[in-house]
C-alpha positions as CSV (number, residue, x, y, z in Angstrom):
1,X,-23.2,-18.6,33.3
2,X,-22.2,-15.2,33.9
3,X,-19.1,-13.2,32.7
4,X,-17.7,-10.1,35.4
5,X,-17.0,-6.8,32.7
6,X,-16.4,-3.8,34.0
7,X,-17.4,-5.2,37.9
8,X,-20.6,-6.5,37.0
9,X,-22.0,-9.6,36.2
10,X,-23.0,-10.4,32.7
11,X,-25.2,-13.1,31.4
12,X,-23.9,-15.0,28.5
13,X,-27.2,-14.7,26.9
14,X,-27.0,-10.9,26.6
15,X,-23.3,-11.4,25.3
16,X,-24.7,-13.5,22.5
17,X,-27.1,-11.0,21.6
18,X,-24.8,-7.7,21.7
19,X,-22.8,-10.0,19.6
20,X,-25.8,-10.5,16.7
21,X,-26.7,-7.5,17.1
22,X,-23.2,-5.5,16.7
23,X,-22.5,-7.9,13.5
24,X,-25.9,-7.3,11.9
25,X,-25.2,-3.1,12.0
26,X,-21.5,-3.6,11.1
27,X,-22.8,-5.6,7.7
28,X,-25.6,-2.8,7.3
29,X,-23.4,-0.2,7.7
30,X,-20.9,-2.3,5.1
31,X,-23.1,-2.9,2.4
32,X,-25.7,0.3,2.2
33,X,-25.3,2.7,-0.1
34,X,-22.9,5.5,-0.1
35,X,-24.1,9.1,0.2
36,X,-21.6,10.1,-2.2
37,X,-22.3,9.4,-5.8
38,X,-19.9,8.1,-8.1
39,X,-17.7,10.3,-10.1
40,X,-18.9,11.4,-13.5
41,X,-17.9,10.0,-16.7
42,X,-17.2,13.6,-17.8
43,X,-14.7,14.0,-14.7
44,X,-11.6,16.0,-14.8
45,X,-8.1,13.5,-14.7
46,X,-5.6,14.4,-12.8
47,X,-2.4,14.3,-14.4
48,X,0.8,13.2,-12.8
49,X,2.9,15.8,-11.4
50,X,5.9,17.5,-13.4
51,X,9.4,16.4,-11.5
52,X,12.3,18.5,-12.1
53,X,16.0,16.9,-12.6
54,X,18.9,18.3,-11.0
55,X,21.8,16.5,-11.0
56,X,25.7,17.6,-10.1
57,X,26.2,18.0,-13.4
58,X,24.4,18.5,-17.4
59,X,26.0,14.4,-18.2
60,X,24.4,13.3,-14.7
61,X,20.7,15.0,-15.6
62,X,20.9,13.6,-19.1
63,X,21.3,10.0,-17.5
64,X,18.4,10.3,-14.8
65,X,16.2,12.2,-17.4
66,X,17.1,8.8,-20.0
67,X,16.8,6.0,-17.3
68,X,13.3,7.2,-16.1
69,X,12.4,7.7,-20.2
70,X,13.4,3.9,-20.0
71,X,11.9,2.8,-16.7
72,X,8.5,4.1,-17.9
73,X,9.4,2.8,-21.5
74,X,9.7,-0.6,-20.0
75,X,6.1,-0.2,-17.6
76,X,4.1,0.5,-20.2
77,X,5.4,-2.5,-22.1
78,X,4.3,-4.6,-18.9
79,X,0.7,-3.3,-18.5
């Protein structure tokens, strides 16, 4: 049996192998190694950026800057 791509006929057989073949490359291609090493145990963190509060008014900032002090109070206790 024959399939019609593009206008021309196809044998299933061909099909089948396309099909091994294109899976056996994808898995290579999935599992080889990666030209880019690891990073160092010596690397550099990143730390998280600084965020600036500005709220309408000084009693509005001190809440924010207190409920994220909180919020991050209560994230740590989670992890």
């Amino acid at each position: 049996m024959s399939y019609m791509i593009l206008g021309r006929p196809i044998a299933s057989e061909y099909l089948a192998i396309g099909t091994f073949l294109l899976t056996g490359v994808g898995a290579w291609a999935a599992t080889r190694k990666s030209a880019v090493p690891p990073a160092a145990a010596g690397a550099k963190i990143i730390k998280p950026a600084e965020v600036t509060v500005q709220g309408a008014s000084k009693e509005e900032e001190e809440f924010i800057r207190q409920f994220v002090a909180e919020a991050e109070k209560e994230d740590k206790a989670h992890h």
